[in-house]
C-alpha positions in Angstrom: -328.9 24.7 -107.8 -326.5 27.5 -108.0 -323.2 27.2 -110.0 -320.5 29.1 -108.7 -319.9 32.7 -106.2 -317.5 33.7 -108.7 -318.9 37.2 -110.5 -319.2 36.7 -114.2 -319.9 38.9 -116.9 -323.3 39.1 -119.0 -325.0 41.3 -121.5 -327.1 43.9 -120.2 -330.6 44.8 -121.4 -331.1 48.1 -123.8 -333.0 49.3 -121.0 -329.8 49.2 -118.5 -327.5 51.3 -119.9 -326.8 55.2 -120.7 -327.7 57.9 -118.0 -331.4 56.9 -118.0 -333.1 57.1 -114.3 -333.1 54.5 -112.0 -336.6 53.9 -110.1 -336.4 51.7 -106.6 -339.7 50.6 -105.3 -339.7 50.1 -101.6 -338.1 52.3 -98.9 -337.3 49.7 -96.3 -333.7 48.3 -95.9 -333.1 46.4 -99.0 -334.2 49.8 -101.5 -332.6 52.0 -98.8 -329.3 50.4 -99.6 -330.3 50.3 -103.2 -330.6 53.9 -103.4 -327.8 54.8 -101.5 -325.3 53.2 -103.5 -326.7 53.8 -107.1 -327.0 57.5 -105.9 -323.4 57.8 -104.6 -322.4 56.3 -108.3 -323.8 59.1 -109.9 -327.4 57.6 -110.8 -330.4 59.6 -111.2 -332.3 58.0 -108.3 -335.6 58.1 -107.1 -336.8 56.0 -103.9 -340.6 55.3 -103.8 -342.5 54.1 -100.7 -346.3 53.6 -100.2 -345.8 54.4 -96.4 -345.1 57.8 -95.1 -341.7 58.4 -92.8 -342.6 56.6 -90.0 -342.4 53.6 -92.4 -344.9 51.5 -90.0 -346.1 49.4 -93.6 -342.6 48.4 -94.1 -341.5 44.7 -92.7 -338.1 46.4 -92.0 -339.8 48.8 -89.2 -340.7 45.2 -87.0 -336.9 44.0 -87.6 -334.6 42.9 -84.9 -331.3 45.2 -87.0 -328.7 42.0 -86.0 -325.5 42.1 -88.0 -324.4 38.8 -87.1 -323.2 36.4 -90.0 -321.3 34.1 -87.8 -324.1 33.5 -85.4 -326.7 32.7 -88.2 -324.3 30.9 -90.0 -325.4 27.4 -87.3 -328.9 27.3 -89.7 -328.2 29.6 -93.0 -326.6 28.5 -96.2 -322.7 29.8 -96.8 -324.0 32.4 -99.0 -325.3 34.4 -96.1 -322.5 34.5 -94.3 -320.5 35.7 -97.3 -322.9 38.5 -98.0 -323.2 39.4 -94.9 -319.1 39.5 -93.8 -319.4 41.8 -96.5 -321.9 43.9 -95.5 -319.8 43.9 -92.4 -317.5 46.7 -94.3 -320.5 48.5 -95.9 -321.9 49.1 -93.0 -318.5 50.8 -91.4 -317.9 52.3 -94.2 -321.2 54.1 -94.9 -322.1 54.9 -91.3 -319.2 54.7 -88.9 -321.1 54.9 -85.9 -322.5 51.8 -86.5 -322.4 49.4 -83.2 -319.9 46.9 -83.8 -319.6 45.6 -79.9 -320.0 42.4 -81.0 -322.6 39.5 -79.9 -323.2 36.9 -77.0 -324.7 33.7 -77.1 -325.5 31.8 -73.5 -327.0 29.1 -72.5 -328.3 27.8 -68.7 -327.4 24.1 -68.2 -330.5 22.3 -69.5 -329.6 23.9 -72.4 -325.8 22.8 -72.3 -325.9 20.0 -75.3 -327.6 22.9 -77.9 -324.9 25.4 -76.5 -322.2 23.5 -77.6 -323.8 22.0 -80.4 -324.2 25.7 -81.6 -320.6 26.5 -80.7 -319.2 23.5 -83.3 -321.2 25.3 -86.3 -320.5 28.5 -86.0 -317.1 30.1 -86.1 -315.8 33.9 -85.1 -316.2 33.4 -81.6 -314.1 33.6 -78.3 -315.0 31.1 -75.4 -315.7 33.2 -71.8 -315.8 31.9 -68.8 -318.1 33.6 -66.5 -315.3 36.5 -64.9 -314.7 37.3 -68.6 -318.2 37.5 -68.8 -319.0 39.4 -65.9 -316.1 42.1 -66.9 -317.4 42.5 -71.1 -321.4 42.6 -69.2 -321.7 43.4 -65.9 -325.4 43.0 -65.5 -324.4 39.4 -66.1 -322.8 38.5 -63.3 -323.2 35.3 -62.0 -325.8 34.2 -64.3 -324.2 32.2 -66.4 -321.1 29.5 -66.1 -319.4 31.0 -69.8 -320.6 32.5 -73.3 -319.5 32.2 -76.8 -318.3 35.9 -77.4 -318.8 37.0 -81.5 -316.4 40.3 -81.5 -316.5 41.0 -84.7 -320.6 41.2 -84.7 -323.0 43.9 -84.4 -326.2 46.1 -84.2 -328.3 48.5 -85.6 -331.8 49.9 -84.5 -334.0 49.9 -87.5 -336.0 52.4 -86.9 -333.5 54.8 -85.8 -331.0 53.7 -88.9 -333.3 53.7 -92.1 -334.0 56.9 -91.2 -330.5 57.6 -91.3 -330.0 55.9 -94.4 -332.7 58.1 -96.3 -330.6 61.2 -95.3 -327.7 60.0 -96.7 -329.7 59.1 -99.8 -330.8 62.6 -100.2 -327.2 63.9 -99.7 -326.2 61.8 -102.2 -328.3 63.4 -104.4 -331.7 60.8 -104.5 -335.0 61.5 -104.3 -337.8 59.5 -101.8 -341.4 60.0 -102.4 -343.1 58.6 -100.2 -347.0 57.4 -99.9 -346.2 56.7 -103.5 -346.8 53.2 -105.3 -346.1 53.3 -108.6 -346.5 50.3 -110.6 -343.1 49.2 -112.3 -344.6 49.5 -115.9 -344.7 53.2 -115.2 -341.8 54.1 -114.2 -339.4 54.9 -117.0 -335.4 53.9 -117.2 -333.9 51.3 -114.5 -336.5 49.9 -112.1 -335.4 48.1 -109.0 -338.4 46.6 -107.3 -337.6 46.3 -103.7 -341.3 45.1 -102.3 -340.3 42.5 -100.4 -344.0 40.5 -100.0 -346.2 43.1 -101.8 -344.6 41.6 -105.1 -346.0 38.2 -105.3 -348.0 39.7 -107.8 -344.6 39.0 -110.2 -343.1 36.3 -107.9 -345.7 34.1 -106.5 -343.5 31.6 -105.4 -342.8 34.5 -102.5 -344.1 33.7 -98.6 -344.7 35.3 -95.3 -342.4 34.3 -92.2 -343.8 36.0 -89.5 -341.1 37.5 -86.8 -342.2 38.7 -83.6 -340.9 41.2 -81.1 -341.6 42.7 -78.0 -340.5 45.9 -76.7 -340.0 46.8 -73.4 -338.0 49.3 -70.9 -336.1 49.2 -67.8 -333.3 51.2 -66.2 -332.0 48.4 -63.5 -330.2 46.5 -66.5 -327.5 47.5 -69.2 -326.3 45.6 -72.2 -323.9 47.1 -74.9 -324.2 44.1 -77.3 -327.3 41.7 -78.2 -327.6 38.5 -75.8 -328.8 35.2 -77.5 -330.3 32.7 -75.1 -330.1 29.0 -76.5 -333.1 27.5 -76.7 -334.9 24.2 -77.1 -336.5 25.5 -80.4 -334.3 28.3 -81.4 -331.9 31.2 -79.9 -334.1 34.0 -78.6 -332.6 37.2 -78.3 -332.0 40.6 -76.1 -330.6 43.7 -78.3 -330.2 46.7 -76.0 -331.7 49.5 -77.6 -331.5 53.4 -77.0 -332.7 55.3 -73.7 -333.3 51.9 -71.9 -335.0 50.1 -74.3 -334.8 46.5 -75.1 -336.0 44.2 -78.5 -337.2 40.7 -77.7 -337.2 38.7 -80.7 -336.6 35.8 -83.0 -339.5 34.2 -83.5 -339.6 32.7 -87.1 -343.4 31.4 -88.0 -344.6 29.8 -91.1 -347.6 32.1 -90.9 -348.9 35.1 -92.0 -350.9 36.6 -89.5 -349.8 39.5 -88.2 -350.7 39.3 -84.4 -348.3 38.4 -81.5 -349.8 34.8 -79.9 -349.9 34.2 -76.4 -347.4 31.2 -76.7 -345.0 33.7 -78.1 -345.5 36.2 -75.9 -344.6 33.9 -73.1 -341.8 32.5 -74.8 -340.1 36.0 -75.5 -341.0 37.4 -72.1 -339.7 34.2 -70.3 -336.1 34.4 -72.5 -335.9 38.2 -70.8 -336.6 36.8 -67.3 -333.9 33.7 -68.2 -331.1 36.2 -69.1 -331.7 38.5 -66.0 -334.9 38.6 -63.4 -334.4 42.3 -63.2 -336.3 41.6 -66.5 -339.7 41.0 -64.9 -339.9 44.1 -63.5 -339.6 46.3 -67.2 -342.4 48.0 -68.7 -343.9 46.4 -71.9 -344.3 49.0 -74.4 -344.9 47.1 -77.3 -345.3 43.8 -79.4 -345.5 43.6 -82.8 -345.0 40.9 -86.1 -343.6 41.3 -89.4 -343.4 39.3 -92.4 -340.4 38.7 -93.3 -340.3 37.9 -97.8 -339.2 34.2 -98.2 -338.7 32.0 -101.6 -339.0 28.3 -100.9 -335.1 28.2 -100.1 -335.3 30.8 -98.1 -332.4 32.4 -100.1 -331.9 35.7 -101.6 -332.3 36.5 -105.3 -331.8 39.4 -107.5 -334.0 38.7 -110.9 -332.9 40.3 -113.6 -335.8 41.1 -116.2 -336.5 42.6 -119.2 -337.5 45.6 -117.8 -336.5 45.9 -114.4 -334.9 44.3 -111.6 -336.5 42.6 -108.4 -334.2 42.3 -104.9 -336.2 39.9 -102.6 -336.8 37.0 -100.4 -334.2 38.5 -97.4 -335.9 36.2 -95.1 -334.5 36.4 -91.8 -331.7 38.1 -92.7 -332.5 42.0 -94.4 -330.0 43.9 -92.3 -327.4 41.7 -92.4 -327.3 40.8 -96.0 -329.1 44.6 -97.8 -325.8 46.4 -98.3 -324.3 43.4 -100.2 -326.8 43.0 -102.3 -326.8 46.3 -103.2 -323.6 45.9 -103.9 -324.0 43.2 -106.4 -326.9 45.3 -108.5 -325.0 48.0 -108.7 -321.8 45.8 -110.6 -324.3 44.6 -112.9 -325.4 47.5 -114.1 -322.3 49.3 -114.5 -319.6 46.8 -115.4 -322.0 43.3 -116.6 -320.9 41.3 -113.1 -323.0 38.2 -112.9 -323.0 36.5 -109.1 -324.1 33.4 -110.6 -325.5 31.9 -106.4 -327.9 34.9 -106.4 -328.5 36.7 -109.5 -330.7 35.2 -112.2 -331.8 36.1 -115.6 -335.9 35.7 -116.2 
């Protein structure tokens, strides 16, 4: 059980300190942001990735980019929201054009007990009725009685942002190599391993929690924020994307196959159709499943070692939560702080 969010102060390894180089394994979002802040502090840095650009082997490349800690915060421990309210600031502070348009979550009336169930555990949010509605999305006219409006939320598009992020990383003065693996015992200096499932080989205590999405396109709808449908089972979502596009995800699977399954399929498909009809008549372009890393708690922890230090087990929540703790590596390292409900000393 963790002690306390209150930083501390702790020794740190020989192999921490002076201007030695400072290896992250793992381009996706959690050693992007890694990088990025350890570069812009001055640090020798050099981002490794087994995948080339297009980063298709990287979980992160299948992710759905929410930046919502109030709506997650109806299933995920206080921590999360903490990180990720801060991670709220990183992200306007290192890109600026960041969508912040906020987040909806609606319900039909089936569905009216879990929509007001969800309202009573979450926080952040602005009750709409369905004028309100109609003026913040027009596309949603009519098709819905009110919403719980998150203002304060937002949205990236991962594959469009972690390219982004790289750039900056290279500005800052980083290096990325990618199609390189290195193992962690060759790398000299600070290693940050930033894996995510590929290092069960140290943590085997690490799962798979597969998320599914489907991609599609249509020009007869337009969203400017992500729309979360309640559902019996859990809130599926609709992020507006780029020229058209639109996500369809949330899918959370104790499984680690990597296919899309028909019941899925069906189930993301139908939460489109739900939210708008125009929906049936968009193009599918694409599905696709990652596995998102998970410890049993399906908490985050940064493991300090002898030798290196491991960021994992984002689960659901890598965009959200990535910049914060980044954050929280990069005061140990310089200045000793200990978060005592994520870091640990192995």
């Amino acid at each position: 059980m963790y002690q306390s969010s209150k930083p501390q102060r702790g020794p740190l390894p020989a192999a921490f300190r002076g201007d030695s180089p400072v290896s992250i394994i793992g381009a996706g979002i959690a050693g992007a942001w890694q990088a990025l802040l350890f570069a812009q502090a001055g640090h020798d840095v050099t981002l490794h990735e087994r995948s080339d650009e297009a980063m298709m082997l990287s979980t992160s490349h299948w992710a759905g980019g929410m930046l919502a800690p109030y709506c997650e915060s109806e299933i995920a421990e206080p921590i999360i929201s903490r990180l990720g309210l801060r991670a709220l600031d990183l992200w306007r502070r290192e890109l600026p054009d960041t969508p912040f348009n906020g987040s909806l979550v609606v319900a039909h009336s089936r569905d009216r007990n879990d929509f007001e169930r969800f309202a009573k555990l979450t926080s952040g949010h602005k009750r709409l009725d369905a004028q309100a509605l109609a003026e913040l999305e027009p596309s949603l006219e009519g098709r819905f009685r009110d919403a719980l409006f998150f203002a304060d939320e937002g949205h990236v598009e991962p594959r469009r942002v972690l390219p982004k992020l790289h750039e900056r990383i290279i500005a800052a003065g980083g290096t990325i190599r990618f199609n390189s693996e290195p193992a962690a015992d060759d790398l000299e200096g600070l290693v940050i391993d930033c894996r995510g499932l590929a290092a069960r080989d140290d943590q085997p205590e690490l799962r798979g929690v597969k998320g599914e999405l489907i991609l599609i396109e249509t020009d007869e709808i337009q969203l400017a924020r992500p729309v979360r449908l309640i559902h019996p089972r859990w809130p599926l979502y609709v992020i507006p994307r780029e020229d058209n596009l639109f996500m369809l995800g949330a899918t959370s699977i104790e499984s680690e196959d990597t296919g899309v399954s028909v019941r899925s399929a069906l189930e993301l498909l139908g939460a489109a159709y739900a939210v708008h009809p125009a929906f049936a008549e968009a193009r599918i372009l694409e599905f696709g499943s990652g596995l998102r890393p998970a410890f049993p708690d399906n908490l985050p922890r940064i493991a300090v070692h002898q030798q290196r230090i491991t960021v994992n087990g984002l689960y659901r929540h890598g965009f959200l939560i990535a910049p914060a703790l980044a954050e929280l590596t990069l005061n140990y390292v310089e200045r000793g702080q200990i978060d005592n409900e994520v870091m640990r000393c192995v």
